[in-house]
C-alpha positions as CSV (number, residue, x, y, z in Angstrom):
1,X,0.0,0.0,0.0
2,X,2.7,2.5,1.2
3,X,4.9,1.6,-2.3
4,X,1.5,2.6,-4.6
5,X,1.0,5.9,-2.1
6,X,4.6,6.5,-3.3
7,X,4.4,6.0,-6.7
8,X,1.3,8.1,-6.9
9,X,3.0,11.0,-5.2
10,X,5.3,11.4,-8.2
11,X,3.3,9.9,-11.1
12,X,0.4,12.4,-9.9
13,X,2.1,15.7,-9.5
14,X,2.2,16.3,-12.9
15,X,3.0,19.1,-15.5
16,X,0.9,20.9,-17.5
17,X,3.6,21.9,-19.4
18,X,4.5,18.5,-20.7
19,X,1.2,17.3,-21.6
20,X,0.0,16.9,-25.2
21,X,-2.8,18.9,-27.0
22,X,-5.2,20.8,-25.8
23,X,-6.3,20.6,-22.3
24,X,-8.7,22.0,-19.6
25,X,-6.9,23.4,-16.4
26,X,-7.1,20.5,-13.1
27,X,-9.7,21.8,-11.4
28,X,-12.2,21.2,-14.4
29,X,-13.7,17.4,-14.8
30,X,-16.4,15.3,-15.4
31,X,-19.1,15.8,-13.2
32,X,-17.9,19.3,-11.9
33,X,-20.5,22.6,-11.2
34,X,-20.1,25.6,-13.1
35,X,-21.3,29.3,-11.7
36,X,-24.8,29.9,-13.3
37,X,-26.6,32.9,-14.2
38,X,-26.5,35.7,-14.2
39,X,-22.6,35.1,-13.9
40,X,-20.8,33.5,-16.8
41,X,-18.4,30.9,-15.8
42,X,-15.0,30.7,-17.7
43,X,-13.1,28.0,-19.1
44,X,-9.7,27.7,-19.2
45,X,-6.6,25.2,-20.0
46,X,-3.1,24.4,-21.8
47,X,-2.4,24.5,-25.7
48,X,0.8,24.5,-27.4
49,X,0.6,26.8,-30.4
50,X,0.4,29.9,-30.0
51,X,-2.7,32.0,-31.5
52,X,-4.7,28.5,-32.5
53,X,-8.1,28.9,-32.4
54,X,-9.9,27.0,-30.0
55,X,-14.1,26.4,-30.4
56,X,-16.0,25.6,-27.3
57,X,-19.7,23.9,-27.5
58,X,-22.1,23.1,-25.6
59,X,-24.1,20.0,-26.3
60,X,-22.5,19.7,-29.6
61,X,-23.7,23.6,-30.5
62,X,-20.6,26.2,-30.7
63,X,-20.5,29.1,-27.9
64,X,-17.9,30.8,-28.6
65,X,-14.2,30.7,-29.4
66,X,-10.7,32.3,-28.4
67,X,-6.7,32.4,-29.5
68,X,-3.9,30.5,-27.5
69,X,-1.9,33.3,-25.8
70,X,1.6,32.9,-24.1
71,X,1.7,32.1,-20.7
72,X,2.9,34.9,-19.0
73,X,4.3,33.3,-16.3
74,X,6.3,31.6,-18.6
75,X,5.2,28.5,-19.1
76,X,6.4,26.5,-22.0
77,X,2.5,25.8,-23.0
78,X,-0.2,28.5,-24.1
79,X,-3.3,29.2,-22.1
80,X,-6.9,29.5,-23.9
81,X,-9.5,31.4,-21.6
82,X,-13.5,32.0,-22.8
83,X,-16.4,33.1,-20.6
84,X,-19.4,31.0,-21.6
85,X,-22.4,32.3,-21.9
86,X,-24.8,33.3,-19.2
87,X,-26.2,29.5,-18.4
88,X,-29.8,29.7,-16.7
89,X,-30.5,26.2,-17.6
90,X,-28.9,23.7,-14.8
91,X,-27.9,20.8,-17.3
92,X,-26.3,18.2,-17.3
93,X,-23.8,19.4,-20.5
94,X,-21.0,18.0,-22.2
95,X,-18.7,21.1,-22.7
96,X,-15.9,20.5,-25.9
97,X,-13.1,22.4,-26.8
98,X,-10.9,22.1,-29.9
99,X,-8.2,23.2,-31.6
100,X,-6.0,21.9,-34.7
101,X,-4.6,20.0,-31.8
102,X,-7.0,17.9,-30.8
103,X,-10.3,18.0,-28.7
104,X,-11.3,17.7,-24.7
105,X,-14.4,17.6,-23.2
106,X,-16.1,17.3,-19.8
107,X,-19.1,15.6,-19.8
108,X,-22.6,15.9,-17.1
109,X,-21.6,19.5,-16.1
110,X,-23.9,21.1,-14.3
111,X,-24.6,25.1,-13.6
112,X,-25.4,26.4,-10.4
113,X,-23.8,28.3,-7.4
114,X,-19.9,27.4,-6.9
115,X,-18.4,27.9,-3.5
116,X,-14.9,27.7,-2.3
117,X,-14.3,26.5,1.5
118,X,-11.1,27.0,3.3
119,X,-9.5,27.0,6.5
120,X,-7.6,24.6,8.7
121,X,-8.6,21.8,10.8
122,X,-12.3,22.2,11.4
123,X,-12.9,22.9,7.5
124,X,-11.2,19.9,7.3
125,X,-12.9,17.8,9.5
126,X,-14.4,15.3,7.6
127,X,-18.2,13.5,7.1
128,X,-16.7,10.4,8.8
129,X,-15.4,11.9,12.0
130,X,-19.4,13.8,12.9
131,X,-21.9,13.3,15.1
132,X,-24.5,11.2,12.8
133,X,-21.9,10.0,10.3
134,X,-23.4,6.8,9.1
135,X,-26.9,8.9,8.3
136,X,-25.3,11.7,6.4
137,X,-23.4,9.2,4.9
138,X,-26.0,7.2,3.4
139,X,-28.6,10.0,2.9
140,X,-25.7,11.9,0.6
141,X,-26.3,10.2,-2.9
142,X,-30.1,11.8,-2.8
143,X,-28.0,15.0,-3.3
144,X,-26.5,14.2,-7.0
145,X,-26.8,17.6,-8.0
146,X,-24.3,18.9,-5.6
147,X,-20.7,18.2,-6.6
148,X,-17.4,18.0,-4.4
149,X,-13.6,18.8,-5.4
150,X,-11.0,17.9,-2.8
151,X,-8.2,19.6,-3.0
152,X,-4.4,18.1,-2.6
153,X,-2.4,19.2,-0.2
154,X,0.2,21.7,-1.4
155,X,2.8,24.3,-1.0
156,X,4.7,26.5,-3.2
157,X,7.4,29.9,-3.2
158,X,5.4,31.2,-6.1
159,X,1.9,31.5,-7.5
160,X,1.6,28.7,-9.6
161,X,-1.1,29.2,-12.6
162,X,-2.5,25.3,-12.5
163,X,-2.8,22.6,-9.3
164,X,-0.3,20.6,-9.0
165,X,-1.7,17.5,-8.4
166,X,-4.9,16.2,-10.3
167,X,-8.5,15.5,-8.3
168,X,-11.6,14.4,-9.5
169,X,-14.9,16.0,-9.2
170,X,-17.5,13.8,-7.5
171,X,-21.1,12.8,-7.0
172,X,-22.0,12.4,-3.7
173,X,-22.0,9.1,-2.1
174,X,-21.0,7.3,1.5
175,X,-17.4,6.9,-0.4
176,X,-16.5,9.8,-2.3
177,X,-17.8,12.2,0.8
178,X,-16.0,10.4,3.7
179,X,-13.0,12.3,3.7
180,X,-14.4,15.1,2.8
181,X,-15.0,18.8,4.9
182,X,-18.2,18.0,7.1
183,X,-19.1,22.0,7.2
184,X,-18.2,22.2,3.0
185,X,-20.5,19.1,2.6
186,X,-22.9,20.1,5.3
187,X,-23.4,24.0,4.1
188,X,-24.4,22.9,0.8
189,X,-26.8,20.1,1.6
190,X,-28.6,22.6,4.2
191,X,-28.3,25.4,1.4
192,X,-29.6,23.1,-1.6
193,X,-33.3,23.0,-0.8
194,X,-33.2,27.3,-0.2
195,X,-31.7,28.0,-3.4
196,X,-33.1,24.7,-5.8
197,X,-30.0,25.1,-8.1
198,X,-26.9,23.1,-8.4
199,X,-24.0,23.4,-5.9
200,X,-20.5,22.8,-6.7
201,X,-18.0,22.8,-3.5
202,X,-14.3,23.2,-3.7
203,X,-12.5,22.4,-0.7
204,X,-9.4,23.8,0.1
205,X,-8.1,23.0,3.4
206,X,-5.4,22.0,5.8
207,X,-5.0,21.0,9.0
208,X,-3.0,23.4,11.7
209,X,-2.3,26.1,9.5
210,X,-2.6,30.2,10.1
211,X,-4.1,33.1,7.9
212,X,-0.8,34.3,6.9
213,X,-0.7,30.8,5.0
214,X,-3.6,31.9,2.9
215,X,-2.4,35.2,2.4
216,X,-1.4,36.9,-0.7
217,X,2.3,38.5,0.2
218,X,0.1,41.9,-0.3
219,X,-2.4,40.9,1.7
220,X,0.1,40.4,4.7
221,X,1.4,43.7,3.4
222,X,-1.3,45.5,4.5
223,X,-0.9,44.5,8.2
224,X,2.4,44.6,10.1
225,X,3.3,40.9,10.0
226,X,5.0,38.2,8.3
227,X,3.6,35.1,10.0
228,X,6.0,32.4,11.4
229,X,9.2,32.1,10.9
230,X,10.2,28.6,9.8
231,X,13.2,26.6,8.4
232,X,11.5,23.8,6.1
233,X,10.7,25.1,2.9
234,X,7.6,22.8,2.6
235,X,6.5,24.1,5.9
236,X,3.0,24.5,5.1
237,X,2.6,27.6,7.9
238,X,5.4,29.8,5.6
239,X,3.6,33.5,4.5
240,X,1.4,33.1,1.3
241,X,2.5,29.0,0.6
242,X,-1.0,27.6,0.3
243,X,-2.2,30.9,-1.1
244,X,-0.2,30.3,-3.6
245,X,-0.5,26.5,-4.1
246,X,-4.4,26.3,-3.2
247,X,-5.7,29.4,-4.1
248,X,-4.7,31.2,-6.8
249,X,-4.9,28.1,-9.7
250,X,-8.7,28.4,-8.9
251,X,-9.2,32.5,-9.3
252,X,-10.0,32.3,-13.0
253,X,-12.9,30.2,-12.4
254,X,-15.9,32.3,-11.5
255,X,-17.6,31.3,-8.2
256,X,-20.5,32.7,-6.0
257,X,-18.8,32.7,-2.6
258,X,-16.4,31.6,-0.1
259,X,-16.7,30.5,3.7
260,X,-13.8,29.3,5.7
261,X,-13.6,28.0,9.5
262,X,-9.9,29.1,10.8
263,X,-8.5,30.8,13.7
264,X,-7.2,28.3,16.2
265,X,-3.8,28.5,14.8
266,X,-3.4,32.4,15.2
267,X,-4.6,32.4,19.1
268,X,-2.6,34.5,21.1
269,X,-2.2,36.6,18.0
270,X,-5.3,38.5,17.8
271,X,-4.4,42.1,17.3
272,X,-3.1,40.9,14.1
273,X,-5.7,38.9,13.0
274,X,-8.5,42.2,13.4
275,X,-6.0,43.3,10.5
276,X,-5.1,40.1,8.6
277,X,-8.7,38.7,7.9
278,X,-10.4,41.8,6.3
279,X,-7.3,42.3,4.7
280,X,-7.4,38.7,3.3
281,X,-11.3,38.7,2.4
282,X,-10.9,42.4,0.3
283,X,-7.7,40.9,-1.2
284,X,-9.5,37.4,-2.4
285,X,-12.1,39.2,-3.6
286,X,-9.9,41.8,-5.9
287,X,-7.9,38.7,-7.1
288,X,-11.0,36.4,-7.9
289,X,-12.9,39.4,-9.8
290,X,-10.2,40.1,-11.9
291,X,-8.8,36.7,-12.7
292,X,-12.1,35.8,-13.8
293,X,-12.5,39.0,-16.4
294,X,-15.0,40.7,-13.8
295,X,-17.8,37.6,-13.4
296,X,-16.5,36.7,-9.7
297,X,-18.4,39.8,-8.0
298,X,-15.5,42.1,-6.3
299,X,-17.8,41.6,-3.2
300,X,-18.9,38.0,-3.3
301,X,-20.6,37.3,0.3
302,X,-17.8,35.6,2.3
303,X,-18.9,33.2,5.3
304,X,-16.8,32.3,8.6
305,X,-17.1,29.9,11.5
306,X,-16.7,31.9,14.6
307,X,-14.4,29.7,17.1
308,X,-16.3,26.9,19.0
309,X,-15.0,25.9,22.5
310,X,-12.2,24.5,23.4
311,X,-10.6,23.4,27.1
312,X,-13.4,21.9,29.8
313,X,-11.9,24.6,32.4
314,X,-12.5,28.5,33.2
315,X,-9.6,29.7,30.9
316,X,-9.7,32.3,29.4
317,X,-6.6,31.6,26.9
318,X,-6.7,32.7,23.6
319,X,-9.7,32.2,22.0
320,X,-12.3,35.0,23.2
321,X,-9.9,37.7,21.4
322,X,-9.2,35.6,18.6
323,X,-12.9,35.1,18.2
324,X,-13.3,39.3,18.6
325,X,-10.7,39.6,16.6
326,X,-12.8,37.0,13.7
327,X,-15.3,40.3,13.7
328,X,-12.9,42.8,13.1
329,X,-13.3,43.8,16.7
330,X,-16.7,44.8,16.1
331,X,-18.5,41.8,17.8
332,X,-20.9,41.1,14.8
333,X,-21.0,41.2,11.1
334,X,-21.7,42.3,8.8
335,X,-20.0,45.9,9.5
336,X,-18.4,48.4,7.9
337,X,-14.9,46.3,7.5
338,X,-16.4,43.2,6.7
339,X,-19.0,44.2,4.3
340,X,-21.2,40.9,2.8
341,X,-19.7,39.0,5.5
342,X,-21.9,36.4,7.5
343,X,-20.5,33.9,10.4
344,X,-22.1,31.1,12.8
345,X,-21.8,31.5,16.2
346,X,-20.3,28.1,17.7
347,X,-18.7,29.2,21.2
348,X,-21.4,27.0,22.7
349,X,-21.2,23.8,20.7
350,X,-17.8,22.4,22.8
351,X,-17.4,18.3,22.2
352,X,-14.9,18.0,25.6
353,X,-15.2,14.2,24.8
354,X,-14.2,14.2,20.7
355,X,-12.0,11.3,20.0
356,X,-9.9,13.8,17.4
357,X,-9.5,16.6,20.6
358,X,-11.5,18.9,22.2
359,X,-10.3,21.5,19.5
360,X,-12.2,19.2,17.0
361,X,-15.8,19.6,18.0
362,X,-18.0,16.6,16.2
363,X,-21.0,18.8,15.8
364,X,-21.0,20.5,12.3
365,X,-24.5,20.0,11.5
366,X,-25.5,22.9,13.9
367,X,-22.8,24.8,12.6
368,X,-23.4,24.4,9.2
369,X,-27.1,25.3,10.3
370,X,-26.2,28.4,11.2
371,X,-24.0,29.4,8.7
372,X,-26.9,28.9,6.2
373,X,-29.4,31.1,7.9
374,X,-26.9,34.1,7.9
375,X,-26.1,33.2,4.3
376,X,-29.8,33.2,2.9
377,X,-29.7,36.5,4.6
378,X,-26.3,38.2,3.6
379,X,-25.6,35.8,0.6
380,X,-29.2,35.7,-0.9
381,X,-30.8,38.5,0.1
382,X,-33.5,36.7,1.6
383,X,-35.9,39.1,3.1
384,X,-37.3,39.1,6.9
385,X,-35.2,36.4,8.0
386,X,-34.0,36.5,11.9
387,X,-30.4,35.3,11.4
388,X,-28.4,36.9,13.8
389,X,-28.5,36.1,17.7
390,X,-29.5,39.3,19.9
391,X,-26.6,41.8,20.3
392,X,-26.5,44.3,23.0
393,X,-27.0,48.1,21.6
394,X,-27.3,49.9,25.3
395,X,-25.7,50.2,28.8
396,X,-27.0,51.7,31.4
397,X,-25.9,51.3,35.3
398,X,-27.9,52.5,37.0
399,X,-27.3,52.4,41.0
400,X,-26.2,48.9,41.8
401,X,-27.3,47.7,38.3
402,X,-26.2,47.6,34.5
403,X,-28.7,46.8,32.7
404,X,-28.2,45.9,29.0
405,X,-30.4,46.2,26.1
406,X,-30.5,43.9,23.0
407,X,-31.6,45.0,19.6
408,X,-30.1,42.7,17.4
409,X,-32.2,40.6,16.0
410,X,-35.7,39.8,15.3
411,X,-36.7,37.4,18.4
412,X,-36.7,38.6,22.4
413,X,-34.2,37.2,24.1
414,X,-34.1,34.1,25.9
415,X,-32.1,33.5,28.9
416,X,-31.2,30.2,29.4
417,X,-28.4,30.9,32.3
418,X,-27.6,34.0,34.7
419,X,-24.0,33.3,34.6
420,X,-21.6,34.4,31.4
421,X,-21.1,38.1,32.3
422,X,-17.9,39.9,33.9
423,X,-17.9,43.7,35.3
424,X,-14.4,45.6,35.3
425,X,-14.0,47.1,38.4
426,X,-10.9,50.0,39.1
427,X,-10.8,52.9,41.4
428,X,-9.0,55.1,38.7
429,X,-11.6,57.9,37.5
430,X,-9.5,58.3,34.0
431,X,-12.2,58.3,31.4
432,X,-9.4,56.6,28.8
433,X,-8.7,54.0,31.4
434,X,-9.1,50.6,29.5
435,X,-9.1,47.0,31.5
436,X,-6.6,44.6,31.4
437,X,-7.1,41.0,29.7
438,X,-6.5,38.7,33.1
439,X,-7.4,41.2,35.9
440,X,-9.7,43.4,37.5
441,X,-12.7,41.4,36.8
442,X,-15.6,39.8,38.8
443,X,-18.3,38.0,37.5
444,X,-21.9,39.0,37.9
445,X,-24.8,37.3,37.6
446,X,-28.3,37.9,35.7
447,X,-30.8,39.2,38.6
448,X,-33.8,40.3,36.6
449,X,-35.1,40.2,32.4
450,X,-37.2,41.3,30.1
451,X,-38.1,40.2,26.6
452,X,-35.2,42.4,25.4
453,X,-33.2,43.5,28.2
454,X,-31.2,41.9,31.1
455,X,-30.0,43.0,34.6
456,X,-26.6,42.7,36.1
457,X,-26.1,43.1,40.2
458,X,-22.6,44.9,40.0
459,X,-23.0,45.6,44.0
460,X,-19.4,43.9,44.2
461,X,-18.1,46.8,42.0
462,X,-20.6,49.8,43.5
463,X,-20.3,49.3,47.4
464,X,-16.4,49.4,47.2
465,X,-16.2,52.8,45.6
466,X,-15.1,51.8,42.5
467,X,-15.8,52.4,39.0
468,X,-17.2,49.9,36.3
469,X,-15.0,50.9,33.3
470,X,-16.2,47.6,31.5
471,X,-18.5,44.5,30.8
472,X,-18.0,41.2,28.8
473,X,-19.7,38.0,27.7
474,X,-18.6,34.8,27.2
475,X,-15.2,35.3,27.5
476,X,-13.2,32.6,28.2
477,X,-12.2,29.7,25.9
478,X,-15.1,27.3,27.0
479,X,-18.2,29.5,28.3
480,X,-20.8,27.0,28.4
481,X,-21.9,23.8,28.0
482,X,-23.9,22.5,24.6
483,X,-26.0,25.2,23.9
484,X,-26.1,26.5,27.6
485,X,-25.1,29.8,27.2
486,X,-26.9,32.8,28.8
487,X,-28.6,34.7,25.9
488,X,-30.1,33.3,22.9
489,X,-33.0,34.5,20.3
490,X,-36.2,33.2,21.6
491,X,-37.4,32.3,18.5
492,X,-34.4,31.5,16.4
493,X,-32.5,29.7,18.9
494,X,-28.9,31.5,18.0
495,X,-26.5,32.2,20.5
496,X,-25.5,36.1,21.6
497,X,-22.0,36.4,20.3
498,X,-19.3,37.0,22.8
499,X,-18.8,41.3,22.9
500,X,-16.9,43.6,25.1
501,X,-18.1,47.3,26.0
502,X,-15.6,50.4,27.5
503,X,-18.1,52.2,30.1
């Protein structure tokens, strides 16, 4: 077995520029989703001579056709590119390009919405390591017209035009979806039914690796970092190496959206991270719109699992900045620095008993859940739909009491625990004073409630003489139990997201 893995390793990574003919780029294949109207999708792959014409049909009826052009990157083959027409029907196609040197085709191509899912670990979690595996497993195949791509893992120095290695797209079934992202899989089946189109899902993921990874070097440009520092050159955690080897072969092809679940890997790091992400999102954006000649929409709607808990103890660690720092320090999204941004809430769906690590939660069908809702909201534009938990919009103490009102949000709150909350306490009357991370704070309890406001007792902070200067929730790695956080939407059942407030 290990001597076939071997040989594969090097008979797979193959070279574009020593193929034959004409050719479609690696992340085209049978079976694959294209973006549907109103987008066209484009086409692209390898020829050798230069200024050939290539025709493209659909069905056996010419589209359209193009000229081989020099690879610019300096490849020894040419590259053909053509947007197809605006495709409203969903298929299935058989798509045929051809030039005096020869033909290739893809055949039962579908056109729908295409998304691409990235991250590290918890993207990469796969449909065989969830809660409920054996179900989704066998239910999958009644999905056939969503389509998965997996992704190799790879690094590279430079942004390389094609994969390296070739992968198949696949119809869903117990064995092609096994090892592959439960929350890529698991966003698309709970999307499917909402949008009744085709769904192709590309997933790019791996497995202990930071943002700076999936940076563009002028992405990490904008913020004042340069990610680890490491020795191996394959080190997949090096500045812009899976960017470069995972990302950028697929910004030609046009696609609806992203989402990505990553974070864990840049705790302890989260001033940084406030900058990196937005910087990341605006910069994948620019580079997918204009690789694909404009069709990718310069503002595609961009998803994000907000860290779930982690340790079984009262830490407070990394994570609650890390997750604040997911929002662009803003505590919610959209806003105005992640614009056609959406995120599920998962600080209260720990798994202290996984098998693969508490840092590996098995639940992904309620995350997935959730990152649905906020994306038939940001991503669809689906009207009157409650997908955000409540969010606090005033604070008010008032004698031994700070009360807090929630706006956010369609439902009333629910409170399902008094606990969660933390006052700042500090004799200094400096209106700029700001709390420390570790110190200086007590926690309060829930006393009284409405349907959209809560009270704290803050006597421990009021009968010493001293100042509240500020208020949190839910910040520690861990703040609850399954789903046993204090405030929730009554109606919706989502979670309050962690915040901070400076009184």
């Amino acid at each position: 077995m290990w001597a076939i893995l071997v040989v594969c390793f090097y008979i797979c990574k193959t070279d574009v520029d020593g193929a034959s003919g004409i050719s479609f780029a690696k992340s085209y294949g049978n079976h694959m989703v294209l973006q549907g109207a109103p987008h066209r999708a484009i086409l692209w792959g390898f020829a050798h001579k230069i200024g050939d014409v290539v025709h493209v049909s659909l069905n056996n009826t010419e589209v359209t056709t193009t000229t081989v052009i020099a690879d610019h990157h300096g490849g020894s083959s040419g590259i053909w590119k053509v947007k197809l027409p605006a495709q409203n029907s969903k298929g299935p196609f058989v798509i045929q390009v051809s030039s005096s040197e020869g033909a290739a085709s893809l055949s039962d191509v579908l056109f729908g919405d295409v998304w691409f899912c990235s991250g590290q670990s918890n993207m990469e979690f796969t449909m065989n390591q969830v809660f409920n595996n054996t179900q989704e497993l066998n239910e999958a195949a009644k999905y056939s017209e969503i389509r998965t791509f997996h992704t190799t893992r790879d690094t590279s120095n430079t942004s390389l035009t094609d994969l390296s290695y070739v992968s198949q797209w696949n119809l869903p079934n117990a064995g092609t979806l096994r090892g592959f992202s439960a929350v890529c899989w698991l966003y698309g089946k709970y999307l499917y039914p909402h949008i009744h189109r085709p769904i192709g899902l590309i997933e790019s993921s791996w497995g202990g690796t930071i943002i700076e990874a999936w940076s563009s070097h002028d992405a990490l440009a904008k913020c004042t970092t340069t990610g680890h520092r490491v020795n191996r050159a394959t080190n997949p955690n090096l500045p812009s190496v899976l960017w470069n080897a995972m990302v950028n072969p697929f910004l030609p092809m046009t696609i609806y959206g992203a989402i990505w679940y990553q974070g864990e890997g840049n705790s302890g790091r989260a001033d940084k991270y406030a900058c990196q992400f937005p910087a990341m999102i605006t910069d994948w954006r620019h580079r997918f719109h204009n690789a694909s000649d404009g069709e990718t929409n310069s503002t595609f709607p961009f998803g994000f699992v907000q860290l779930a808990g982690f340790n079984n103890d009262t830490r407070i660690g990394g994570f609650p900045d890390l997750r604040w720092a997911q929002t662009a320090n803003y505590g919610y999204v959209p806003n105005t620095n992640l614009p056609n941004v959406f995120m599920s809430v998962a600080m209260d769906l720990p798994d202290f008993a996984s098998p693969y690590g508490s840092i590996h939660p098995r639940d992904k069908e309620d995350v997935a859940s959730r990152l649905v809702l906020a994306a038939r909201a940001v991503a669809y534009g689906e009207k009157g739909l409650d997908f955000q938990g409540p969010y606090p919009s005033t604070f008010n103490v008032q004698g031994s009491s700070l009360v807090i009102e929630f706006s956010q949000g369609k439902s009333p709150i629910q409170v399902r625990s008094n606990s969660g909350f933390e006052i700042c306490c500090t004799q200094s009357t400096d209106p700029n004073y700001m709390c420390p991370l570790t110190v200086g704070w007590s926690a309060v309890n829930i006393t009284t409630h409405s349907s959209s406001s809560i009270t704290l007792n803050v006597t421990s902070c009021t009968h010493h003489g001293q100042h509240i200067k500020g208020v949190r929730y839910a910040w520690h790695e861990s703040p609850c139990g399954v789903k046993q956080c204090a405030i929730y939407g009554r109606d919706n059942g989502l979670p309050a997201p962690p915040f901070k407030h400076h009184l």
